[in-house]
C-alpha angles and dihedrals in degrees: 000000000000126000100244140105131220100218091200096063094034084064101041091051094052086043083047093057087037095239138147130238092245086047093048086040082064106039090059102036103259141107127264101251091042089055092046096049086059090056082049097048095231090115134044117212116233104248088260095063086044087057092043087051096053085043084056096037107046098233134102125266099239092060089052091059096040097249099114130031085217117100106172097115127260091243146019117228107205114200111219088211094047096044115007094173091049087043091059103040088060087053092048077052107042090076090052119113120219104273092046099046076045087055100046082050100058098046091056101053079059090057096043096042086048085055099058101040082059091055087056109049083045088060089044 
């Protein structure tokens, strides 16, 4: 990953969650003019504030920097507190190797496919 920022999207992204920039300065550990001065582009942000950006602002890291149009973000934090099953179900699944969390996978798009086919024959 470099370490650059597109301004453009570092601002849309604060205006999409409807923060300030002292709002957005917070959430990622810096003060407010540091963080204005990367909106501005007078300042570049180490690669660690650029990661604690996208963490804050729920996008990738390479969309921060310009280098991918994706901006669904590189990870998912789960919060034990917010959503302990889901919580669990992540730490069954930490020790998993690749077919079996495949596997896992698999079996739960048919759920979930099965779900939804049912939905729909209910609101028909």
């Amino acid at each position: 990953m470099k370490s650059t920022l597109n301004t453009e999207r570092l601002i849309s992204c604060r205006r999409q969650l409807g923060i300030t920039q002292t709002e957005a300065a917070d959430r990622i550990g810096v003060s407010q003019p540091a963080y204005q001065r990367y909106e501005a582009g007078v300042r570049t942000p180490s690669i660690q504030v650029i990661k604690e950006i996208a963490k804050a602002f729920g996008v990738s890291e390479s969309f921060l920097s310009g280098e991918s149009s994706e901006s669904r973000p590189d990870f998912v934090v789960v919060n034990r507190e917010e959503s302990p099953l889901l919580f669990s179900i992540v730490e069954q699944c930490k020790s998993f190797d690749e077919k079996q969390l495949e596997n896992i996978l698999h079996q739960f798009m048919q759920f979930t496919n099965g779900n939804k086919a049912q939905q729909n024959k209910r609101k028909s």
